[in-house]
Residue frames relative to the residue before (quaternion, step in Angstrom):
aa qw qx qy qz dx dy dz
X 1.0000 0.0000 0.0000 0.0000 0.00 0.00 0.00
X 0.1133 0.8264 -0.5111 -0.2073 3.67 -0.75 0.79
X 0.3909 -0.6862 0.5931 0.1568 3.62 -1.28 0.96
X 0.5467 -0.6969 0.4610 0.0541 2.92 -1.38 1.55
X 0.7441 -0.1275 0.0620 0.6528 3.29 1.52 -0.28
X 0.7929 -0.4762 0.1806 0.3346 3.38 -1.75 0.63
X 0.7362 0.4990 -0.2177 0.4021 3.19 1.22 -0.91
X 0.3856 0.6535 -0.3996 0.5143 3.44 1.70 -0.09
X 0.7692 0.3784 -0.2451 0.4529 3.58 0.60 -1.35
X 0.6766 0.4632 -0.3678 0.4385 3.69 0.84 -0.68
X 0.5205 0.6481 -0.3569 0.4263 3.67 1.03 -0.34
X 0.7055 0.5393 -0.1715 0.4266 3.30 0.99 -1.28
X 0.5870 0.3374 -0.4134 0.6089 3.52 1.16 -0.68
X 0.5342 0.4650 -0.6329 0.3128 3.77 0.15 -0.28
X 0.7111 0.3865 -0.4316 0.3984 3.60 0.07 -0.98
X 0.7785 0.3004 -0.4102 0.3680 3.58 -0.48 -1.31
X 0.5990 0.3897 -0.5402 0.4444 4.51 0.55 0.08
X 0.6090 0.4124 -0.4669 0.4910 3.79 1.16 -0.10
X 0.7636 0.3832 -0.3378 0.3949 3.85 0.16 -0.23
X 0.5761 0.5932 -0.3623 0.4301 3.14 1.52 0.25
X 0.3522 0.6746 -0.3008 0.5747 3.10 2.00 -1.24
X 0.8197 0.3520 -0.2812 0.3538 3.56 -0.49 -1.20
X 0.5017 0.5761 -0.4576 0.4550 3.75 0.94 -1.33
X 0.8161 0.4679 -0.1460 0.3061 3.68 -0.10 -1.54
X 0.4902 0.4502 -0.4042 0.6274 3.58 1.45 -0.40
X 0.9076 0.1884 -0.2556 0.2745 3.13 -0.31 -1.00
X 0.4098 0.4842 -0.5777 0.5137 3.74 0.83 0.88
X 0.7063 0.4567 -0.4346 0.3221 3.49 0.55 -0.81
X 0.4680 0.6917 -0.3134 0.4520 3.78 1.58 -0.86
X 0.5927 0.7021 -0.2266 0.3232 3.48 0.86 -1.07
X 0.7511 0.2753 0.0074 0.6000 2.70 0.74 -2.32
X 0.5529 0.4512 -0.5307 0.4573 4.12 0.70 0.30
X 0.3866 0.8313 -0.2881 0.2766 3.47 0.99 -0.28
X 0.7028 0.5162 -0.2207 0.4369 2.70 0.96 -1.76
X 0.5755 0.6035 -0.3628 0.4158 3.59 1.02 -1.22
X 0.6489 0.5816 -0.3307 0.3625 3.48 0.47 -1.62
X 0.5690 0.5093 -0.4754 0.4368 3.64 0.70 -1.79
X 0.8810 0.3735 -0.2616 0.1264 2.98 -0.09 -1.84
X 0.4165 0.7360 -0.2826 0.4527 3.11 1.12 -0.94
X 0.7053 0.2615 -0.1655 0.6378 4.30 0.31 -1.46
X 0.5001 0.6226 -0.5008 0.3340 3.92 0.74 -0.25
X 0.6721 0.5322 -0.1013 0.5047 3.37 1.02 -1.96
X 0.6018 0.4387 -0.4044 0.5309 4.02 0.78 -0.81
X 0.6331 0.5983 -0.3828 0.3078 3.60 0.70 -0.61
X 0.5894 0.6040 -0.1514 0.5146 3.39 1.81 -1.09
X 0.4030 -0.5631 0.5983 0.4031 3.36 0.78 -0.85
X 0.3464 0.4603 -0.6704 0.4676 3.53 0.27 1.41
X 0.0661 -0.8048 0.5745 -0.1337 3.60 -0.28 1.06
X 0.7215 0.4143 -0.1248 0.5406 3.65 0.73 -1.20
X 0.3785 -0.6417 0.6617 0.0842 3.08 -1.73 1.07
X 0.1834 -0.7408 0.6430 -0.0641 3.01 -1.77 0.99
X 0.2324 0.8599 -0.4539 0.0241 3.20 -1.57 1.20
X 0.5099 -0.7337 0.3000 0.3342 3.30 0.25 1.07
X 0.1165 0.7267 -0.6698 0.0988 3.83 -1.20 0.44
X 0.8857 0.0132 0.0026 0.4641 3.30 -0.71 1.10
X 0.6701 -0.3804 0.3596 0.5262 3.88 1.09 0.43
X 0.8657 0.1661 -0.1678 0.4413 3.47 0.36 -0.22
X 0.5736 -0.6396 0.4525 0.2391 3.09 -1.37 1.43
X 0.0041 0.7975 -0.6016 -0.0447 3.78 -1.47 0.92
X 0.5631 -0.6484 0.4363 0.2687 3.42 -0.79 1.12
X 0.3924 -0.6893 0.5408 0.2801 3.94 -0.05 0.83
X 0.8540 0.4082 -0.1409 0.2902 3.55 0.31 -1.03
X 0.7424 0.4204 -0.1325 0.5045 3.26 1.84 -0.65
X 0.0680 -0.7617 0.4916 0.4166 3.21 2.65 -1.45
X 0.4171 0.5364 -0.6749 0.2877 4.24 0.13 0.90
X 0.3736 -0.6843 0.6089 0.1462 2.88 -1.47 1.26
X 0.0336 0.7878 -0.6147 -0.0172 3.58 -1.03 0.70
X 0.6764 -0.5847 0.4404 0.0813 3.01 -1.47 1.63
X 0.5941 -0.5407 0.4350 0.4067 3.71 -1.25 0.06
X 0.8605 0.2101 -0.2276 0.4044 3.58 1.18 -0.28
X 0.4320 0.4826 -0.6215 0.4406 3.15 1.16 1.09
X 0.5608 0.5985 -0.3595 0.4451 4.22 0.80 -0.45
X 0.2224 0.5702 -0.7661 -0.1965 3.39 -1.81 -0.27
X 0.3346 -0.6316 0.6981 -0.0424 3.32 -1.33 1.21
X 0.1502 0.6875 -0.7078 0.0609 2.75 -1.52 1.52
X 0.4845 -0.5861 0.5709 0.3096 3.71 -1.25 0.67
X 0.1040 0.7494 -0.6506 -0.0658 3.81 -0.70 0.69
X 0.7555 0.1634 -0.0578 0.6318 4.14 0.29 -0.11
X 0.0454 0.6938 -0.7165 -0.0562 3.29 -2.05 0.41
X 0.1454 -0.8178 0.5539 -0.0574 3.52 -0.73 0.59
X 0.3957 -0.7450 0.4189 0.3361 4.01 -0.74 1.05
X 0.3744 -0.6403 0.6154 0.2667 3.89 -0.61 0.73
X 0.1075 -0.7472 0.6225 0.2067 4.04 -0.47 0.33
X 0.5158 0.5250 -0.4199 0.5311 3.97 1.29 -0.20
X 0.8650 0.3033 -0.2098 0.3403 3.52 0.38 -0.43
X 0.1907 -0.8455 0.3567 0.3485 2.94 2.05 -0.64
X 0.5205 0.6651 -0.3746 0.3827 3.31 1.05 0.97
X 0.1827 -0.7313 0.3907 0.5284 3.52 -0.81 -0.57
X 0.5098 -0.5699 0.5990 0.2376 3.32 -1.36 0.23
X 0.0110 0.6766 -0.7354 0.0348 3.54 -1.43 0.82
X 0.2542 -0.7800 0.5711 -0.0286 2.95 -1.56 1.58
X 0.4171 -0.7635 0.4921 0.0304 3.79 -0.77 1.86
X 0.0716 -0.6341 0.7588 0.1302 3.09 -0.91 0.30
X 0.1394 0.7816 -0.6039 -0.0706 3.46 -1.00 0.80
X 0.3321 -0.6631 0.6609 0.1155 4.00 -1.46 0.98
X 0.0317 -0.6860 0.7264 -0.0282 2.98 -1.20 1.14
X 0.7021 -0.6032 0.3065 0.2218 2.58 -2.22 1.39
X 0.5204 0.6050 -0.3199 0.5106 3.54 1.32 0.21
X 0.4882 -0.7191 0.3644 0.3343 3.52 1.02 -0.66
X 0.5142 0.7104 -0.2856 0.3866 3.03 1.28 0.38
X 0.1740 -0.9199 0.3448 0.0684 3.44 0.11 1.27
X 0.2949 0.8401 -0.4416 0.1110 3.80 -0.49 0.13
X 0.4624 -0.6137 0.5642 0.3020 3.61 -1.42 1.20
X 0.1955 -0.6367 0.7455 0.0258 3.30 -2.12 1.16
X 0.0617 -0.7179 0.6880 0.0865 3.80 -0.58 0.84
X 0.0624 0.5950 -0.7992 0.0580 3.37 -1.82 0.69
X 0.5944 -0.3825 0.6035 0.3690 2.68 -2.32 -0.14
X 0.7347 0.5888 -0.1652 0.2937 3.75 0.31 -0.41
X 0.0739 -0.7884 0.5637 0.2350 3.90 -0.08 -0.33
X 0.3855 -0.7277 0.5299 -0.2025 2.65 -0.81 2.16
X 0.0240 0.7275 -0.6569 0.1963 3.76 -0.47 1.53
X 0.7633 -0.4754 0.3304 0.2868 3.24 -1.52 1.07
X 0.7415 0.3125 -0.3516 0.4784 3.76 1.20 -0.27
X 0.5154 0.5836 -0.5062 0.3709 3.64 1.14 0.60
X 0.6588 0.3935 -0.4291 0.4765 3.52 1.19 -0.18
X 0.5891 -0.4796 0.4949 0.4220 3.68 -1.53 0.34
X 0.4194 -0.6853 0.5655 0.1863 2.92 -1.58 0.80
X 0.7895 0.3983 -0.2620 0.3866 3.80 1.04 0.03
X 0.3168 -0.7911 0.4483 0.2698 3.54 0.14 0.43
């Protein structure tokens, strides 16, 4: 390509570092997606409640009950790449022996022997 002058050529990297910008948001949108589906999938179920781990043991965000490895069952249903964290992310669905249902996200996959069994 030849440019007629400086500002022809400096213009040009503006676009292609803007259409690159964009390319890279929106793949990253894509792949955050996946979380989102899943995530409004599970509210759809009656996973309502939020989860988050401290110290081995899972705590309801909304209620602060702590629950043991055998009041819980924990399953891994979706993962998705985090581009803020550069990590991936894995989304839980977790039942409790109360009935109370709700999605835990981490960086980690999380099974019934990662939480503490004693309260």
């Amino acid at each position: 390509m030849i440019f007629t002058n400086i500002y022809d050529h400096v213009n040009m990297h503006f676009v292609i570092n803007h259409v690159i910008m964009y390319l890279y948001f929106r793949r990253n949108r894509k792949l955050n997606c996946v979380i989102t589906k899943s995530v409004i999938e599970l509210h759809g179920m009656g996973y309502d409640q939020d989860f988050s781990m401290k110290a081995g043991q899972l705590i309801c965000v909304q209620n602060s009950r702590h629950f043991t490895t055998y009041e819980v069952a924990i399953r891994v249903i979706d993962q998705g790449y985090d581009h803020v964290d550069h990590c991936f992310k894995y989304v839980h669905s977790i039942d409790t022996f109360n009935g109370e249902k709700g999605v835990f996200i981490t960086n980690a996959i999380i099974t019934n022997s990662s939480v503490s069994p004693v309260e």
